[in-house]
RODODO-280819 format. One line per 8 residues: number of its first residue (from 1); their letters; for each residue x, y, z of C-alpha. Coordinates in nm, 3 decimals. Layout:
NUM = A = X:Y:Z; ... $
//
This chain:
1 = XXXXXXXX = 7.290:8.591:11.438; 7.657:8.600:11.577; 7.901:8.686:11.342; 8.208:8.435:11.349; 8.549:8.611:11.585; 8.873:8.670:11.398; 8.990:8.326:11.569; 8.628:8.156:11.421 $
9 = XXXXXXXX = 8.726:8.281:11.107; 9.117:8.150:11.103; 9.006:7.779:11.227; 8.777:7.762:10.916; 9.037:7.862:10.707; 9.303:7.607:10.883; 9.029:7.307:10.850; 9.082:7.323:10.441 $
17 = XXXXXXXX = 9.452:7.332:10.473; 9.527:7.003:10.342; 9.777:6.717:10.451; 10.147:6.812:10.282; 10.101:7.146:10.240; 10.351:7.382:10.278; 10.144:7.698:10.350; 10.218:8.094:10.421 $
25 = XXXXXXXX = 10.019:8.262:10.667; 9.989:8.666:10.608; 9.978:8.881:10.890; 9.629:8.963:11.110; 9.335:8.708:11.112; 9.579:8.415:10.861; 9.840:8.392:11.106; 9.629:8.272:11.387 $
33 = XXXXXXXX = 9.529:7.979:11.128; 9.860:7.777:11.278; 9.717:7.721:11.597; 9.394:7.547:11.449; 9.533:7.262:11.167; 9.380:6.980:11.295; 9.676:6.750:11.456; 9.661:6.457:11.195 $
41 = XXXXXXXX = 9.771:6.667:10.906; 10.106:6.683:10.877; 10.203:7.086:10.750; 10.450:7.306:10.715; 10.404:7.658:10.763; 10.641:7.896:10.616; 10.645:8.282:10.758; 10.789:8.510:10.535 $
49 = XXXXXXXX = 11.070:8.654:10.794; 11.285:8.321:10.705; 11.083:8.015:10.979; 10.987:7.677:10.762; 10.794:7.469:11.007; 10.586:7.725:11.254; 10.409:7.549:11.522; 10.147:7.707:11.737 $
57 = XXXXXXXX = 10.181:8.048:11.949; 10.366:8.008:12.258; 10.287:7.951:12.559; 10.417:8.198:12.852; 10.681:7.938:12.955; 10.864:7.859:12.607; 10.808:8.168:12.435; 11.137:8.295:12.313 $
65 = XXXXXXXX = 11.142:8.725:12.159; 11.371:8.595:11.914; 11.123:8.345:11.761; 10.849:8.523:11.605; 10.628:8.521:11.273; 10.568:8.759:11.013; 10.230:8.920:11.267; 10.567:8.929:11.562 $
73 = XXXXXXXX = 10.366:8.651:11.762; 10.604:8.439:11.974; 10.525:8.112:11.798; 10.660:7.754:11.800; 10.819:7.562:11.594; 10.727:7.201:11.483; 10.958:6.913:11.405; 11.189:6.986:11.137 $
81 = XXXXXXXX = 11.153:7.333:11.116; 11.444:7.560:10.995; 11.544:7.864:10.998; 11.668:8.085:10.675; 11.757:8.419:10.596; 11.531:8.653:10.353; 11.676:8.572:10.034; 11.622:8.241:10.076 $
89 = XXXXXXXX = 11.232:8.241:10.169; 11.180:8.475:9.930; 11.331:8.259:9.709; 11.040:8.003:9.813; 10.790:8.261:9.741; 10.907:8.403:9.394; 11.018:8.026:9.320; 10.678:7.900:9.336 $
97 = XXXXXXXX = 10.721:7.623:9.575; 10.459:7.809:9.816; 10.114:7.562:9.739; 9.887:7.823:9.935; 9.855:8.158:10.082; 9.626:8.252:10.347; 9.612:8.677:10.314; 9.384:9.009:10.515 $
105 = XXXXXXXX = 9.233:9.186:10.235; 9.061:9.497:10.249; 8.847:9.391:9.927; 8.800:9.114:9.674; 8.661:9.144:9.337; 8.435:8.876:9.171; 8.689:8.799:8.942; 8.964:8.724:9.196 $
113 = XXXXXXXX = 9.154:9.060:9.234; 9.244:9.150:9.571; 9.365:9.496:9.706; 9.511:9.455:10.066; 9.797:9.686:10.051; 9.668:10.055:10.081; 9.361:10.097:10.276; 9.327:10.457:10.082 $
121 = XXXXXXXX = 9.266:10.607:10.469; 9.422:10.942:10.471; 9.760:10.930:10.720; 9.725:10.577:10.743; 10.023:10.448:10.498; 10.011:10.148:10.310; 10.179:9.824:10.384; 10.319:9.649:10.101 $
129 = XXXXXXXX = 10.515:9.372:10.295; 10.552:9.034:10.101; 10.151:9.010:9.985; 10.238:9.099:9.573; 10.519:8.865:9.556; 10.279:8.591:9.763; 9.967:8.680:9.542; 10.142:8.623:9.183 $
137 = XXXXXXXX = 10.369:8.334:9.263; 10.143:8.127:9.514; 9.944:7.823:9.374; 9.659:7.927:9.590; 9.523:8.244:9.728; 9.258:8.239:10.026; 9.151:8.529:10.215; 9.053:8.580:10.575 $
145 = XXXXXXXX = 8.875:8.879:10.639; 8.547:9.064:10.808; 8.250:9.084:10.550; 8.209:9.442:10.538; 8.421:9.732:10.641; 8.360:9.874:10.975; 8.045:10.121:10.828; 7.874:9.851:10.687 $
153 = XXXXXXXX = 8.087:9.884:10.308; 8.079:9.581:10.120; 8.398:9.439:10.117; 8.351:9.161:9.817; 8.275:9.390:9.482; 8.257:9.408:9.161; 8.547:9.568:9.135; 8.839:9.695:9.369 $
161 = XXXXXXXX = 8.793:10.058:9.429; 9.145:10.036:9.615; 9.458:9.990:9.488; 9.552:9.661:9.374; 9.781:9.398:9.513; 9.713:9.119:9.211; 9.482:9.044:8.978; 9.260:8.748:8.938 $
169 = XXXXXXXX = 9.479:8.590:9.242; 9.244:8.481:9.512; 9.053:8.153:9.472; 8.883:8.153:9.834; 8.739:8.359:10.050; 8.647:8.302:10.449; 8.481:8.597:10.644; 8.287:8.631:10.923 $
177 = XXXXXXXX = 7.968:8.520:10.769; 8.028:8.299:10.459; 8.280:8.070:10.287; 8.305:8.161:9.915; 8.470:8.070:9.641; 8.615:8.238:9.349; 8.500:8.135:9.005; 8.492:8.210:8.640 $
185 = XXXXXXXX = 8.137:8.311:8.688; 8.208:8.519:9.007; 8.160:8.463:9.378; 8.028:8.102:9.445; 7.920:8.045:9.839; 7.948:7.738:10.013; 7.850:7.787:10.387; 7.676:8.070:10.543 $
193 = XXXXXXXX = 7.646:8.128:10.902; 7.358:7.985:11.045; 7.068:8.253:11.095; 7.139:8.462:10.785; 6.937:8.394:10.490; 7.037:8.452:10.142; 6.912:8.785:10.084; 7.014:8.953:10.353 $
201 = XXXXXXXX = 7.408:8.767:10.283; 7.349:8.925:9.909; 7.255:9.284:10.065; 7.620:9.281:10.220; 7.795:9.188:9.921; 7.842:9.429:9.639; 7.869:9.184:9.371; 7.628:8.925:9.288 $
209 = XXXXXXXX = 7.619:8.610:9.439; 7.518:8.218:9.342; 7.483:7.915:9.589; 7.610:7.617:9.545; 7.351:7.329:9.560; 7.500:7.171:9.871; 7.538:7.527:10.079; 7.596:7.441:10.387 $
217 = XXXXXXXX = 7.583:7.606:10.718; 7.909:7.806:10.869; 8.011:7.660:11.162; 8.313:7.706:11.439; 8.377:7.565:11.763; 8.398:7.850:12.037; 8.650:8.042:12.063; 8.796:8.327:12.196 $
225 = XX = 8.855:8.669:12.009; 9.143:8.664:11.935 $
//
């Protein structure tokens, strides 16, 4: 059993992103989601430095240091695209017009809460950047993270014991292992990576989990780590 790569784990995430979107990416693991949205859905990708339209990263011969998104990756930009100042994509944000989110987290709780702002590691200070204004005003809310921390923690809880970014935000989560969604009735999965079983998927999750009657099995072309 080969747990999906940080790039695995951002083309899941980009194959739900659905035609007309116009989609933020957060910073880590999300913003590598632009370079996987399959080619006949036509997106835009807003980055919260002031870029409506990002295309994929660069390539060594067109990237440009003064063209970067909101993880400082020399990106692209598809047709279209503009470029604004902070007020105004904030303005997008806080406006609503954002129709999904793709955030890290550090954890999710069963109920949709996500803390990904202050990793409570002693002189590692916490980055708020644009994630509470994304998580209250976005229509959607995935995450893209690792299943458990690097000890072996559960990362999808119960409860937060971090500090939280919003509540009751987050309506999908993709990690290395599963693809689950967030329901009234808690954490719902809907793929799991192909030589895991159930029980041993539950054992690294430390809230309870139900299956959805057509689970199927995580897959991802592959790729490399990113």
């Amino acid at each position: 059993m080969t747990p999906l790569n940080r790039n695995q784990i951002a083309w899941r995430a980009a194959q739900d992103i659905r035609d007309g979107m116009l989609v933020n990416l957060g910073i880590g693991i999300p913003s590598h989601a632009a370079d996987f949205i399959p080619p006949d859905r036509d997106v835009f990708v807003q980055s919260e430095n002031g870029i409506i339209g990002c295309g994929a990263l660069a390539g060594k011969a067109e990237a440009d240091s003064d063209l970067v998104d909101a993880s400082s990756r020399r990106i692209t930009l598809r047709p279209g695209a503009a470029i604004v100042d902070s007020v105004a994509s904030f303005a997008m944000i806080r406006g609503g017009h954002i129709d999904v989110t793709i955030l890290g987290a550090f954890e999710v709780a069963a109920k949709g809460d996500l803390a990904n702002w202050d990793s409570g590691v002693p002189d590692k200070g916490p980055l708020i950047g644009g994630a509470m204004d994304l998580a209250a005003c976005t229509g959607e809310v995935w995450v893209t993270m690792e299943h458990t921390t690097r000890s072996g923690g559960a990362r999808l809880l119960d409860a937060c014991t971090l500090k939280l970014t919003a509540v009751r935000c987050v309506t999908r989560v993709y990690t290395d292992l599963a693809v689950v969604e967030v329901t009234p009735e808690g954490f719902l999965v809907h793929e799991i990576l192909p030589g895991l079983s159930r029980e041993e998927l539950q054992a690294r999750t430390g809230a309870a989990l139900r299956f959805a009657p057509d689970c199927r099995t995580l897959e991802a072309p592959p790729l490399a780590a990113a």
